[in-house]
DRENLO-854324 format. One record per residue (C-alpha): x, y, z; residue number from 1; residue in one letter. Coordinates in steps of 0.05 Angstrom, whole numbers, plus 5000, padded with zeros to 4 digits. Example, Ala and Ser with C-alpha at 12.3 -4.5 7.8 and 13.67 -1.06 7.14 Angstrom:
px, py, pz, k, r
5246, 4910, 5156, 1, A
5273, 4979, 5143, 2, S
This chain:
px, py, pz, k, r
3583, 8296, 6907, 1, X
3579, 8283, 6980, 2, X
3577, 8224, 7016, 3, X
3522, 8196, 7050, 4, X
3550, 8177, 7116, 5, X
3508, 8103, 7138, 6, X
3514, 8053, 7195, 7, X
3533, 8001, 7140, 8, X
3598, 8045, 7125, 9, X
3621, 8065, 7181, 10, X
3614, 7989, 7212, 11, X
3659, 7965, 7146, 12, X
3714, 8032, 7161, 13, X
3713, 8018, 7235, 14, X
3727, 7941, 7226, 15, X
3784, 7952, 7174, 16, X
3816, 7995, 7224, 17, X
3816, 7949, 7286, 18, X
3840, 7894, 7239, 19, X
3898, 7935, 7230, 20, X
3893, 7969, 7166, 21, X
3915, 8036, 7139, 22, X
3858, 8098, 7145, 23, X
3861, 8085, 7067, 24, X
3851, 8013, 7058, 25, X
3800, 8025, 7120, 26, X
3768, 8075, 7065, 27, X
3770, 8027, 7004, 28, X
3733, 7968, 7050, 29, X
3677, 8029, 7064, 30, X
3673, 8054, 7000, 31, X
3685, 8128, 7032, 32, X
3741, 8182, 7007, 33, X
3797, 8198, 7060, 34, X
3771, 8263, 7060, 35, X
3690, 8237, 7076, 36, X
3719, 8200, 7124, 37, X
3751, 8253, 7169, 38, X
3699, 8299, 7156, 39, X
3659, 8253, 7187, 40, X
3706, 8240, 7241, 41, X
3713, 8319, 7253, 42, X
3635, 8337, 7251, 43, X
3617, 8272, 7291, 44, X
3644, 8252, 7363, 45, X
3612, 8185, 7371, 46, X
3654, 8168, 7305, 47, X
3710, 8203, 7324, 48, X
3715, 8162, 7391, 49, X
3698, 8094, 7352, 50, X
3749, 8106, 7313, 51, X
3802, 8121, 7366, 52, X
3783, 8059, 7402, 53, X
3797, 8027, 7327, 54, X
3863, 8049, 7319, 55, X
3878, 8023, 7385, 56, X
3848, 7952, 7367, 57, X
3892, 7956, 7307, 58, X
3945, 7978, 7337, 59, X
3950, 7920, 7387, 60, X
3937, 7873, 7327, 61, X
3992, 7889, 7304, 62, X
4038, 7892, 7365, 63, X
4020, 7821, 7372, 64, X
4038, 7798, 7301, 65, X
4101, 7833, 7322, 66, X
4113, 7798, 7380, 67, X
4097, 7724, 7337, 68, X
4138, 7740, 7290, 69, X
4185, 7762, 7336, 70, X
4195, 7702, 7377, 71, X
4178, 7658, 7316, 72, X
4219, 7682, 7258, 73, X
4253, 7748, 7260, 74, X
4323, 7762, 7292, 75, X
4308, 7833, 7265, 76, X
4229, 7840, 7288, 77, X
4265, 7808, 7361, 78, X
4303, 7868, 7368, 79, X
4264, 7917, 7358, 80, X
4219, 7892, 7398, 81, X
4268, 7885, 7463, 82, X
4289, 7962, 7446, 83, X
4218, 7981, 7444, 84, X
4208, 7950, 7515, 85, X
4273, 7962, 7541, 86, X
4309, 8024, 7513, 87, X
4347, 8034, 7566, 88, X
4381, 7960, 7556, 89, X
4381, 7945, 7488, 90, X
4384, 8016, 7447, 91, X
4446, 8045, 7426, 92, X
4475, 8097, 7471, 93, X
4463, 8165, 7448, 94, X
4538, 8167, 7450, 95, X
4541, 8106, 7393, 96, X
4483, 8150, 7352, 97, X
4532, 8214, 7360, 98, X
4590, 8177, 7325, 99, X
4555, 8159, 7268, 100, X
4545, 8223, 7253, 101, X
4611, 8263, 7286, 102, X
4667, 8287, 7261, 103, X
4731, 8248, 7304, 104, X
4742, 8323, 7326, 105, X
4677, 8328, 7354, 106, X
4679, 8254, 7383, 107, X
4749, 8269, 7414, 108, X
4716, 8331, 7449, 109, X
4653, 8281, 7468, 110, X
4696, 8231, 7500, 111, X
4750, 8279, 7534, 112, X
4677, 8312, 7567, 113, X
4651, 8254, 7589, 114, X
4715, 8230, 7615, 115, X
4718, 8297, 7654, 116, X
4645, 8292, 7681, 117, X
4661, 8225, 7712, 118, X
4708, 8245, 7759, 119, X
4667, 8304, 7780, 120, X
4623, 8303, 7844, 121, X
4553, 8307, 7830, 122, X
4556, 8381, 7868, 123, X
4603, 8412, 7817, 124, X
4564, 8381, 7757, 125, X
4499, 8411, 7779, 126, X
4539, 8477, 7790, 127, X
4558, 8486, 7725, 128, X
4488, 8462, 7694, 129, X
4458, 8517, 7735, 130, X
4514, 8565, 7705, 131, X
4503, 8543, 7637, 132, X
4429, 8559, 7645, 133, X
4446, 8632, 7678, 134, X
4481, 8649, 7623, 135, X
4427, 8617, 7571, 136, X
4376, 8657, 7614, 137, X
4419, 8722, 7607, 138, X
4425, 8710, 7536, 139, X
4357, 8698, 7518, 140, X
4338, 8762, 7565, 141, X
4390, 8800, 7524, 142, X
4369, 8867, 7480, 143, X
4364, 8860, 7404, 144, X
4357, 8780, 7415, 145, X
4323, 8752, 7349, 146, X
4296, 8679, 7349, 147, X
4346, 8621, 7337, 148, X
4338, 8599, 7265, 149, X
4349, 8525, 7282, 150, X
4315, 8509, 7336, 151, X
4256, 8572, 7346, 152, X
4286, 8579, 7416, 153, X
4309, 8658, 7427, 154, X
4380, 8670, 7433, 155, X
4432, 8627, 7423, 156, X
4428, 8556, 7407, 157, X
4447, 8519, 7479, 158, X
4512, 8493, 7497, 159, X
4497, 8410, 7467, 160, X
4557, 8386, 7465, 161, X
4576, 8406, 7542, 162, X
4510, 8409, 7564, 163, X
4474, 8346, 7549, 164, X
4536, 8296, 7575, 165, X
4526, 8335, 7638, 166, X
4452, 8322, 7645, 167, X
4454, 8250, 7628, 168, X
4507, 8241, 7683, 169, X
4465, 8269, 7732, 170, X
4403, 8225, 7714, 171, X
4456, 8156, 7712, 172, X
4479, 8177, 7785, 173, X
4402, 8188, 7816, 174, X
């Protein structure tokens, strides 16, 4: 049975959206099906744009119960909120992230890189980035090469652990 698509429906989706609901509440408060609903969004422009426009309604709804709640009641909702608008302040260091998850071998070789990096001048760090991506480059360019199974990328997977201390070195020193 299909549904018949009226102005009375698509007022009641559109509204439950910018009040910040789910597409399926949204649905419920319409009486539409999810799937009536983005048919309708895919065969009609005009609804498709309404509802974008929704979502971003909704969207800053709810950014602004975030922020109340926030500054109101929520130590938790606080800090998500300050590493939402300031990652570069208040998230953990990719560093922090990596330990969680390391073995102490693999931290040991972390910290003994970075350590390393420090002391390097900013030429010799971009000299070995650019030979690190020569020899990717070679790599991926050699014959026979098949397509990584981790990451889709041909060749090899790249160098992480020496590469990416190196690159976020550069970008703290510019």
């Amino acid at each position: 049975m299909r549904t018949i698509r009226t102005p009375k429906k698509r007022h009641a989706f559109l509204a439950a959206i910018a009040a910040g609901n789910s597409v399926s509440a949204a649905c419920r408060a319409a009486g539409l099906g999810r799937s009536a609903a983005y048919s309708w969004r895919d065969d009609d422009g005009d609804f498709a744009g309404a509802w974008d426009e929704a979502i971003e309604c909704g969207t800053e709804r709810l950014e602004d119960e975030a922020i109340r709640r926030a500054l109101e009641s929520s130590d938790t909702m606080l800090i998500f909120m300050l590493k939402a608008r300031k990652p570069a302040v208040y998230r953990e260091p990719r560093a922090a992230i990596m330990a969680m998850s390391s073995s102490p071998e693999e931290m040991r070789s972390l910290v003994e890189e970075s350590r390393r990096l420090r002391e390097l001048p900013t030429e010799q760090i971009e000299a070995e980035l650019a030979e690190m991506q020569r020899r990717r480059q070679l790599a991926n360019e050699a014959p026979g090469n098949v397509l990584h199974k981790t990451n889709g990328a041909a060749g090899p997977p790249a160098p992480a652990l020496r590469s990416r201390p190196i690159r976020r070195l550069l970008v703290a020193r510019r």
